[in-house]
C-alpha positions in Angstrom: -50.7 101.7 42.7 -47.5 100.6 43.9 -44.5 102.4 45.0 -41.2 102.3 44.7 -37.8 103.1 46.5 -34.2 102.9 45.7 -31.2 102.9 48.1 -27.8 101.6 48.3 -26.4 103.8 45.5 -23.0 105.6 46.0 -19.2 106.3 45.0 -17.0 103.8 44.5 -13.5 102.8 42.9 -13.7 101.1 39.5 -13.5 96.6 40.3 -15.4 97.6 43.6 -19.1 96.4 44.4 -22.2 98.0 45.6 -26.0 96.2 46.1 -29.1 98.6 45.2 -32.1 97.4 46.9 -35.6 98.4 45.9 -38.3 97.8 47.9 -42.3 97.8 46.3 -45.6 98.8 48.2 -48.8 98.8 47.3 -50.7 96.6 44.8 -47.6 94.4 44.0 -49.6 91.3 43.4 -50.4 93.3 39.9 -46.5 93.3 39.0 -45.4 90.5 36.4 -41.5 91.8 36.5 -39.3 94.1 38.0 -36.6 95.3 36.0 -33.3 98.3 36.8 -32.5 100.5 34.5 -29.4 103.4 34.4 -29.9 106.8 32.6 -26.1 108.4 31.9 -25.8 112.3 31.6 -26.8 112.6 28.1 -28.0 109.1 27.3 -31.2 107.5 27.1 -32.5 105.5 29.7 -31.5 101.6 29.1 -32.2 98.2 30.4 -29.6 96.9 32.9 -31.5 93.4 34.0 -35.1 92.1 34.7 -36.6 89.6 36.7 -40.0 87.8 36.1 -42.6 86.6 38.5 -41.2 82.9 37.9 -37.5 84.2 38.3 -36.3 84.4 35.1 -33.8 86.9 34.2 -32.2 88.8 31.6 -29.2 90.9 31.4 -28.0 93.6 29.1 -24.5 92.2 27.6 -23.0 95.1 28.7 -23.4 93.8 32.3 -23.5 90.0 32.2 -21.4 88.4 34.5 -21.1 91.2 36.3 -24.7 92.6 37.7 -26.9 89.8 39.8 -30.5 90.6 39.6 -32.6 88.9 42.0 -35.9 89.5 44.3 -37.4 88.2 48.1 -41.0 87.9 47.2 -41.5 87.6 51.3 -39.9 91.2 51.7 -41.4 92.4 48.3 -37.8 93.5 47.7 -35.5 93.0 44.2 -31.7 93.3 44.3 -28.8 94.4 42.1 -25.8 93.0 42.9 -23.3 94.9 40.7 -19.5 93.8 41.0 -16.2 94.7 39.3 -17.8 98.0 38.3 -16.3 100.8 35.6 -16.8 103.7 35.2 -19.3 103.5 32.1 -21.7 101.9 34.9 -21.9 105.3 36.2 -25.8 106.8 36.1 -28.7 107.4 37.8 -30.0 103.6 38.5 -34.1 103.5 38.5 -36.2 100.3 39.9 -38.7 99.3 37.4 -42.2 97.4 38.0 -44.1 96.4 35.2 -47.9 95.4 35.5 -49.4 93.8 32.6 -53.1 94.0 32.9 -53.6 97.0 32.2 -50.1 97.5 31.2 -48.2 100.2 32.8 -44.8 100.7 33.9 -44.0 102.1 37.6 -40.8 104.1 38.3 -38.5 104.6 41.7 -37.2 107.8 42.0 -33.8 106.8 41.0 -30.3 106.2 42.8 -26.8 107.3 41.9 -23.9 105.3 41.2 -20.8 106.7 40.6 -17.3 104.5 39.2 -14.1 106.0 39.8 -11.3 105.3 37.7 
């Protein structure tokens, strides 16, 4: 098992900045990436960026070269560093840990962000 929990969600004004951390427990040696996603009011849940065991990371264009996705293995701990922000970033932001053998996916309980135009 491994757990999960969010924080540094919040309001903010659209070009501002905010960091989510998320930091994992339990049997994180299983995990092969950790990934954030956002779910809008009435949207489906979608891939904002993931980050393997050997650091490489990918980005949904909608957030490239804006959102940093990065982890401290030593603190068991990934990052999203999310700048110049809009208001279409605005959703519920969930940590994601995927183990591969047997695969399953592990879910944080989720932290708002909210963009203000």
């Amino acid at each position: 098992q491994v757990q999960l929990v969010e924080s540094g969600g919040g309001f903010v004004q659209a070009g501002g900045s905010l960091r989510l951390s998320c930091a994992a427990s339990g049997s994180t040696f299983s995990i092969n990436a950790y990934g954030w996603y956002r779910q809008a009011p009435g949207k489906q849940r979608e891939l904002v960026a993931v980050i393997s065991n050997g650091g490489t990371t990918n980005y949904a264009d909608s957030v490239k070269g804006r959102f940093t996705i990065s982890r401290n293995n030593a603190k068991n701990t990934v990052y999203l560093q999310m700048n110049s922000l809009k208001p279409e970033d605005t959703a519920v932001y969930y940590c994601n840990a995927e183990r591969v053998a047997p695969r399953y996916n592990y879910w944080g309980q989720g932290t708002q962000v909210t963009v203000s135009s």
